[in-house]
PyMOL Python script that loads the backbone (N, CA, C, O; Angstrom):
from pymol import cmd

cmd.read_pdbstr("""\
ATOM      1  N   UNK A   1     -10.843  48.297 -31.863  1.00  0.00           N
ATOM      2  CA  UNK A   1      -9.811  47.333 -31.551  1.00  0.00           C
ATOM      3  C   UNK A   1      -9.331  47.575 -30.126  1.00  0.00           C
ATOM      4  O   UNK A   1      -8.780  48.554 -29.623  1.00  0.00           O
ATOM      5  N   UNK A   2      -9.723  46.315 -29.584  1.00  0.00           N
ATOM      6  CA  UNK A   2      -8.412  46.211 -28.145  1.00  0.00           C
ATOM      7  C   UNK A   2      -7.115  46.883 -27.643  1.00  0.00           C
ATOM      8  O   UNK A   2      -6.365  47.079 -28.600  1.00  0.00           O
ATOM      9  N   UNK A   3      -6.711  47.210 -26.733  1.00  0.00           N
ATOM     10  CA  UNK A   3      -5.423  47.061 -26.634  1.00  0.00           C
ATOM     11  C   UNK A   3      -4.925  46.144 -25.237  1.00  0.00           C
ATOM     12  O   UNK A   3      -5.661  45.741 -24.336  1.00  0.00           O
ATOM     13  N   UNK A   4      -3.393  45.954 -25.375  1.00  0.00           N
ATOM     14  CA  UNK A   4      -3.135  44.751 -24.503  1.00  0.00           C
ATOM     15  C   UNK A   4      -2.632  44.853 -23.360  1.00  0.00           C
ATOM     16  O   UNK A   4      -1.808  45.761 -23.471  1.00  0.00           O
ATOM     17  N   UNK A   5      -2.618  44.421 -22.160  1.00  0.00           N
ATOM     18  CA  UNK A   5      -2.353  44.889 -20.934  1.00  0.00           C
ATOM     19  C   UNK A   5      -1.251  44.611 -20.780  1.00  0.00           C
ATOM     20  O   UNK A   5      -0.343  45.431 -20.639  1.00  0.00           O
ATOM     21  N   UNK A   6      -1.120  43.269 -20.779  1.00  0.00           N
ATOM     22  CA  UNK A   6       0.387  42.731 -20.451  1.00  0.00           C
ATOM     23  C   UNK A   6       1.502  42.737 -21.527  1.00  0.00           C
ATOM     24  O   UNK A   6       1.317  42.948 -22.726  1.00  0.00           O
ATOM     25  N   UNK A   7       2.650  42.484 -20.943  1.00  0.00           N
ATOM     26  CA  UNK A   7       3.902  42.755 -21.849  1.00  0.00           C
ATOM     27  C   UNK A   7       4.351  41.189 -22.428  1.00  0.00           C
ATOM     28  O   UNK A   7       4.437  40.206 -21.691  1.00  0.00           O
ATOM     29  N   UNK A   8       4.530  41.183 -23.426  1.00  0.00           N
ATOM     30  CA  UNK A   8       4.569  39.874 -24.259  1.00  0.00           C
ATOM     31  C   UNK A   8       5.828  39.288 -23.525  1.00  0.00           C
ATOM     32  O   UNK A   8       6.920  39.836 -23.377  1.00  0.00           O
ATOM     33  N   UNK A   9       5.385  37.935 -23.062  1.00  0.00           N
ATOM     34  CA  UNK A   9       7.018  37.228 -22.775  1.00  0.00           C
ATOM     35  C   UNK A   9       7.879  36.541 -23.119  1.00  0.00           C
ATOM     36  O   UNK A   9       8.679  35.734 -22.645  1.00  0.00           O
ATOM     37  N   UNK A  10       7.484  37.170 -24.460  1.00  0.00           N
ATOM     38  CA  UNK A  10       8.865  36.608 -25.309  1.00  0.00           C
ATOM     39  C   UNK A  10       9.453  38.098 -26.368  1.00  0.00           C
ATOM     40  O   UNK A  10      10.073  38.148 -27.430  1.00  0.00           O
ATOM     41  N   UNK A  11       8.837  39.272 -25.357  1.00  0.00           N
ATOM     42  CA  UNK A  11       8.964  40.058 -26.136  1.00  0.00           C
ATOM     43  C   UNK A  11      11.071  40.705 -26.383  1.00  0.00           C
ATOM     44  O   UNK A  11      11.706  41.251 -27.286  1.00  0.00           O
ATOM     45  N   UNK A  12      11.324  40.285 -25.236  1.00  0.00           N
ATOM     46  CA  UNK A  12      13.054  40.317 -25.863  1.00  0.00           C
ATOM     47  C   UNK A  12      13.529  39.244 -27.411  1.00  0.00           C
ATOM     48  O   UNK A  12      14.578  39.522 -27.992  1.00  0.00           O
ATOM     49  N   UNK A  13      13.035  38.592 -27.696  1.00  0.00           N
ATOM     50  CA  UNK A  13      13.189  37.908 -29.073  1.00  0.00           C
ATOM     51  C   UNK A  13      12.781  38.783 -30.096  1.00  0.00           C
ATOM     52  O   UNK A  13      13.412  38.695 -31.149  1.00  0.00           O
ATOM     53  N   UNK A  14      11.749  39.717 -30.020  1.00  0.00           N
ATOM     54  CA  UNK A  14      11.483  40.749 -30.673  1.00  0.00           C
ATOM     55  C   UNK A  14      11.712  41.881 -30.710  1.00  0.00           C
ATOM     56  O   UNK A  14      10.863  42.582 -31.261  1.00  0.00           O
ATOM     57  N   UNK A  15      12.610  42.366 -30.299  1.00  0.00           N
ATOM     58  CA  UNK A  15      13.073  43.926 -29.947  1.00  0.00           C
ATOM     59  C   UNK A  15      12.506  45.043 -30.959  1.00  0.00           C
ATOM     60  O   UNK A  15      12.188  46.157 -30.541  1.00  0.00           O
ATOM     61  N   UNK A  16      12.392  44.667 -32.370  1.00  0.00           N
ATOM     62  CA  UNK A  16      11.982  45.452 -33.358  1.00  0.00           C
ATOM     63  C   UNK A  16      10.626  46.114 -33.020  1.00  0.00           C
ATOM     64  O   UNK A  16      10.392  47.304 -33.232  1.00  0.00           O
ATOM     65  N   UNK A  17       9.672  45.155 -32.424  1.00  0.00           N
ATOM     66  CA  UNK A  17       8.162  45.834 -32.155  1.00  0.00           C
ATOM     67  C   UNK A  17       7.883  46.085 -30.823  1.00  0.00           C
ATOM     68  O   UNK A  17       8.947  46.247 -30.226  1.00  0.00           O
ATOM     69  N   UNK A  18       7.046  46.176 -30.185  1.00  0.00           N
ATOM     70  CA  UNK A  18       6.551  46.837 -28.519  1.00  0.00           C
ATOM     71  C   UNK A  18       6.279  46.033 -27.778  1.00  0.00           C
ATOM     72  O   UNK A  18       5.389  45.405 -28.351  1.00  0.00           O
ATOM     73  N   UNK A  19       6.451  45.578 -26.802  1.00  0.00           N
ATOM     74  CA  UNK A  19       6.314  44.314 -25.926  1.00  0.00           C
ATOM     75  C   UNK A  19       5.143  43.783 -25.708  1.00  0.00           C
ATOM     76  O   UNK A  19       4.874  42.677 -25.239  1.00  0.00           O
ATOM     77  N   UNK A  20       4.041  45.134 -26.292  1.00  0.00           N
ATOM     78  CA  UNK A  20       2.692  44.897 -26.036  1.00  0.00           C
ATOM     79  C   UNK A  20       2.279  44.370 -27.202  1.00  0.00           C
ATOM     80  O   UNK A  20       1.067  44.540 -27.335  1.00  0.00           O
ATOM     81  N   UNK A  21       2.839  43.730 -28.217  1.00  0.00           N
ATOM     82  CA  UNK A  21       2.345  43.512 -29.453  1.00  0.00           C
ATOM     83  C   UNK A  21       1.786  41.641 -29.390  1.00  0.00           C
ATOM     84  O   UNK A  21       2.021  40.790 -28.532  1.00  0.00           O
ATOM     85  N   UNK A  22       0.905  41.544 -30.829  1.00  0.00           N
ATOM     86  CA  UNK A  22       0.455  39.969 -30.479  1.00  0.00           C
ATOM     87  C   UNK A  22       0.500  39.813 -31.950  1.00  0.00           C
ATOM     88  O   UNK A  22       0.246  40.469 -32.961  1.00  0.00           O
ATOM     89  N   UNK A  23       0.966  38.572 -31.588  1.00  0.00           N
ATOM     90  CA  UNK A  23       1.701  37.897 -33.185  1.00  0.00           C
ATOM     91  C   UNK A  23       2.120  39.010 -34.259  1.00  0.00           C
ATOM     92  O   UNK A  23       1.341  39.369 -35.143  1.00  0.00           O
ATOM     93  N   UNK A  24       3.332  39.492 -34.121  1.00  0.00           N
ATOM     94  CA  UNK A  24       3.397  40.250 -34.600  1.00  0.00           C
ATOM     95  C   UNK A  24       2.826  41.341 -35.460  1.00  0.00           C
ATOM     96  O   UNK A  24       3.299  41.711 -36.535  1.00  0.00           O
ATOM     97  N   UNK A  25       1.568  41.897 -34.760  1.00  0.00           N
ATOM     98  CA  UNK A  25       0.621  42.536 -35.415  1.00  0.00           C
ATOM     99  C   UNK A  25      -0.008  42.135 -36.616  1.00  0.00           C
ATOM    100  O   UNK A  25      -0.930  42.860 -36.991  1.00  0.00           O
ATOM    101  N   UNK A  26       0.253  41.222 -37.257  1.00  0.00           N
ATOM    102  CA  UNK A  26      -0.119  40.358 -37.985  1.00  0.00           C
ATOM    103  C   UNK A  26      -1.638  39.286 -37.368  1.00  0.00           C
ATOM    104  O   UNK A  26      -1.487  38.102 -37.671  1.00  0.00           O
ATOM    105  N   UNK A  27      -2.890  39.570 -36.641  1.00  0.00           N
ATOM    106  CA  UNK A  27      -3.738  38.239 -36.441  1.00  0.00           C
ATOM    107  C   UNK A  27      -4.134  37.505 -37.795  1.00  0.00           C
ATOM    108  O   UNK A  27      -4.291  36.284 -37.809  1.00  0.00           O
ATOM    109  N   UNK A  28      -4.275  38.208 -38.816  1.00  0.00           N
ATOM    110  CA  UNK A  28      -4.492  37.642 -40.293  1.00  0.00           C
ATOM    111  C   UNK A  28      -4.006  36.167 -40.215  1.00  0.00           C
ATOM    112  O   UNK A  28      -4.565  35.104 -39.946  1.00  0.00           O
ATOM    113  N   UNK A  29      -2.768  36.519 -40.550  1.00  0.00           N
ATOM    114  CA  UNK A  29      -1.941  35.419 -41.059  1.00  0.00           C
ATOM    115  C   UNK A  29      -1.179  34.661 -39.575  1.00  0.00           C
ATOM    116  O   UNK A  29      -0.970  33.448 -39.534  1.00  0.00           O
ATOM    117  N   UNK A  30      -0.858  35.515 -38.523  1.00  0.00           N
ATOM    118  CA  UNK A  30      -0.580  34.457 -37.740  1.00  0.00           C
ATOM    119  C   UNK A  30      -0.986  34.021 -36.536  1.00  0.00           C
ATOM    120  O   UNK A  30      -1.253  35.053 -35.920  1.00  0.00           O
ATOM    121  N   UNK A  31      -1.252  32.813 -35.624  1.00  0.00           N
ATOM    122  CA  UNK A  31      -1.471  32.929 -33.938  1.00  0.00           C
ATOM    123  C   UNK A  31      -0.654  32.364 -33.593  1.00  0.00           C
ATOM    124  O   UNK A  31       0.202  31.862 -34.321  1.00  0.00           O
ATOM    125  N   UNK A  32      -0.710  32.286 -32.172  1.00  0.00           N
ATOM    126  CA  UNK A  32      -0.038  32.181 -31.096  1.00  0.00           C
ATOM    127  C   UNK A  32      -0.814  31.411 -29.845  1.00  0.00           C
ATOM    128  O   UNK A  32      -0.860  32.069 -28.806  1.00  0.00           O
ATOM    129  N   UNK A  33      -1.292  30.391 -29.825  1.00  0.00           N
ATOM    130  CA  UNK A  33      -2.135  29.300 -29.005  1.00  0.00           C
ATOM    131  C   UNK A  33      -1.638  29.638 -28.030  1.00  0.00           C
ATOM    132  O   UNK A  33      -2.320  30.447 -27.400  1.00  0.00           O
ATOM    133  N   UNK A  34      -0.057  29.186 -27.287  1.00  0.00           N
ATOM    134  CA  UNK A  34       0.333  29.400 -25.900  1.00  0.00           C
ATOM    135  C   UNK A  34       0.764  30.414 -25.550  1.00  0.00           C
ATOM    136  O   UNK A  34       1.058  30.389 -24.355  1.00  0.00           O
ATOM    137  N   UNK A  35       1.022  31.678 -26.214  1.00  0.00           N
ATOM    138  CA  UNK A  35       0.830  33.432 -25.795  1.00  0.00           C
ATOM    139  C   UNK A  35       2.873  32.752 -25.355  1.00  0.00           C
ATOM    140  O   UNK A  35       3.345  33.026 -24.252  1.00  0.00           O
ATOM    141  N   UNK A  36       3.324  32.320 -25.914  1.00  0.00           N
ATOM    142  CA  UNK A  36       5.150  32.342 -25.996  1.00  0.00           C
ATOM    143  C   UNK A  36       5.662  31.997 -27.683  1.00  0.00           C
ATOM    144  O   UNK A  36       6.704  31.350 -27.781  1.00  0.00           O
ATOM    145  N   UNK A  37       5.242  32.245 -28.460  1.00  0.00           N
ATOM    146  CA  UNK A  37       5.269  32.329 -29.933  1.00  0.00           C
ATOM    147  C   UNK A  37       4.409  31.812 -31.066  1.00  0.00           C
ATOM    148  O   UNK A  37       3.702  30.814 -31.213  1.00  0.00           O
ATOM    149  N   UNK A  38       4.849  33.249 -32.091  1.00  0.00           N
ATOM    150  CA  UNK A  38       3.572  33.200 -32.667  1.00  0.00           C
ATOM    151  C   UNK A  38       3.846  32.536 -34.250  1.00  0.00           C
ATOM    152  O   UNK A  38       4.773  32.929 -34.958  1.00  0.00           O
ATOM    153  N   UNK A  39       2.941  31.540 -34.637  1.00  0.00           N
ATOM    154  CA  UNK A  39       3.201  30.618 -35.587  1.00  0.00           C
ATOM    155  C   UNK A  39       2.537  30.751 -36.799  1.00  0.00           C
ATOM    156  O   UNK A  39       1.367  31.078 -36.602  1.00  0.00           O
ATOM    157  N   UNK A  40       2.836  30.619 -38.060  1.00  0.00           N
ATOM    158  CA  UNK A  40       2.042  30.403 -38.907  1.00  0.00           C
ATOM    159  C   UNK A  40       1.097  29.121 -39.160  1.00  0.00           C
ATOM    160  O   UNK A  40       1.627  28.057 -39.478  1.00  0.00           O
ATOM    161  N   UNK A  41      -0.568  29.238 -38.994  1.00  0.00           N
ATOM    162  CA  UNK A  41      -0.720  27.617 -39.530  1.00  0.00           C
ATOM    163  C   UNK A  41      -0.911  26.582 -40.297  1.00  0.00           C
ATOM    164  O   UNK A  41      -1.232  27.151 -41.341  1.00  0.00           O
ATOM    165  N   UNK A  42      -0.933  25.770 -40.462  1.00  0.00           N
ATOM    166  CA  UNK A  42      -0.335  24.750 -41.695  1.00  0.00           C
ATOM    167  C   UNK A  42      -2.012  24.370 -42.099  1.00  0.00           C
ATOM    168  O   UNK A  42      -2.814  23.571 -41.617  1.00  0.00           O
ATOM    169  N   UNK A  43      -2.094  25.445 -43.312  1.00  0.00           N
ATOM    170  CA  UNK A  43      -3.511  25.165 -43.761  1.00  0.00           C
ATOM    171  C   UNK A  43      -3.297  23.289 -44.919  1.00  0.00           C
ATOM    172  O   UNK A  43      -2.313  22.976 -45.588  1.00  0.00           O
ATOM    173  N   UNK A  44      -4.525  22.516 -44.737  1.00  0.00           N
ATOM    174  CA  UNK A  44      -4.286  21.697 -45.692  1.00  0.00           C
ATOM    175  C   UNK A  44      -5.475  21.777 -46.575  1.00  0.00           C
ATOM    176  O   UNK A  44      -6.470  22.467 -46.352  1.00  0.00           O
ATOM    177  N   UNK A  45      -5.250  20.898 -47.739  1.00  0.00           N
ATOM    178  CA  UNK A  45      -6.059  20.896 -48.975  1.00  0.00           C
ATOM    179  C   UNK A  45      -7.481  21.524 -48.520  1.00  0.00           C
ATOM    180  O   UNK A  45      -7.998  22.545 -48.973  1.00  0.00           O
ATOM    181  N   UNK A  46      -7.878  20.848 -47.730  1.00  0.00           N
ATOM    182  CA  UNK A  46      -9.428  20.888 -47.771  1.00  0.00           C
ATOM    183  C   UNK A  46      -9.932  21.909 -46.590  1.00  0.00           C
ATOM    184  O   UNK A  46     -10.963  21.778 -45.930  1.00  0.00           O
ATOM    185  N   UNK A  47      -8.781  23.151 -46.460  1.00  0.00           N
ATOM    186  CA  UNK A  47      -9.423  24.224 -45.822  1.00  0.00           C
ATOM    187  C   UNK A  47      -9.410  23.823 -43.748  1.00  0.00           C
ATOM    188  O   UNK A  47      -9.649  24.654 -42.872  1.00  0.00           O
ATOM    189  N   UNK A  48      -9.106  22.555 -43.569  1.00  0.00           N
ATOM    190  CA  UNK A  48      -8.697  22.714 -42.330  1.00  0.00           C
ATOM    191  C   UNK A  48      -7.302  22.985 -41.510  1.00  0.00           C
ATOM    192  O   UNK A  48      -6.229  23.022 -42.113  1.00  0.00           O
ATOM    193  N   UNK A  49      -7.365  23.108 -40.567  1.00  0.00           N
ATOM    194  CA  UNK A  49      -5.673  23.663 -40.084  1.00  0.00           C
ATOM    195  C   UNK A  49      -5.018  22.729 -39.384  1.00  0.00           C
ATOM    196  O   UNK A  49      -5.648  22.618 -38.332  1.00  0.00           O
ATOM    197  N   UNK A  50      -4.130  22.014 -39.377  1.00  0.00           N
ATOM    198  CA  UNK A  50      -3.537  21.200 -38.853  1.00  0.00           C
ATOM    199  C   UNK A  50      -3.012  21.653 -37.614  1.00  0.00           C
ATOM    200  O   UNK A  50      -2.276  22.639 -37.633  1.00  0.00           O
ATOM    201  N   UNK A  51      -3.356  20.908 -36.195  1.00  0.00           N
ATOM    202  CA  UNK A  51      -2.837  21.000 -34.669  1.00  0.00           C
ATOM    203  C   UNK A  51      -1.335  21.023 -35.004  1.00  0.00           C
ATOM    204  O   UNK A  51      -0.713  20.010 -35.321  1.00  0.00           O
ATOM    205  N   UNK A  52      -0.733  22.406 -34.899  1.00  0.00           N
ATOM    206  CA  UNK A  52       1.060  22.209 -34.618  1.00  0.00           C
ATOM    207  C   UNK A  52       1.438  21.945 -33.364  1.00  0.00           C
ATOM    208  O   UNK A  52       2.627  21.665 -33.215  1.00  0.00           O
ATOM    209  N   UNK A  53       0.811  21.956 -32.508  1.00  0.00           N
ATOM    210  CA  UNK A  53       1.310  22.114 -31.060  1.00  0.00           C
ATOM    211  C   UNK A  53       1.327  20.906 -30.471  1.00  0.00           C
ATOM    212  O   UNK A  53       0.345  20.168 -30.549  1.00  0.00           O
ATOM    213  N   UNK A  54       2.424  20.560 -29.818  1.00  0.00           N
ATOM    214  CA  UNK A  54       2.787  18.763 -29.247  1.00  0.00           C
ATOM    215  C   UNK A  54       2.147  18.757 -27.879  1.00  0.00           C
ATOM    216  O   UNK A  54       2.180  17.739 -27.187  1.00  0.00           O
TER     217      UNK A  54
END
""", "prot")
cmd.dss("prot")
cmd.show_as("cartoon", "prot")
cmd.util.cbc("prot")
cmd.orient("prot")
C-alpha cells in the first residue's frame, strides 16, 4: 500500500484522523472524486453507481 504526500485540504474538518488520510481510511465503502470530500456512493438496483457530483 501507498502512502500520501500531500496533506488533505479539508483535513481541518477532520481533526480526529491525520491530514494525510483519504476518505477516511475507509476506500471500501467510500470516494472522494474532487480530493475536498469524501462521499458515500449511491449504489442502484442494478449494481451501477449513480454520478453525485453537479
Amino acid at each position: 500500500m501507498g502512502k500520501w504526500l500531500s496533506v488533505d485540504p479539508m483535513h481541518s474538518e477532520r481533526s480526529r484522523l491525520t491530514p494525510y488520510n483519504y476518505v477516511q481510511n475507509n476506500p471500501i465503502n467510500l470516494i472522494d472524486p474532487t480530493g475536498m470530500i469524501d462521499l458515500k456512493p449511491k449504489v442502484l438496483e442494478d449494481g451501477s453507481v449513480l454520478n453525485q457530483l453537479k
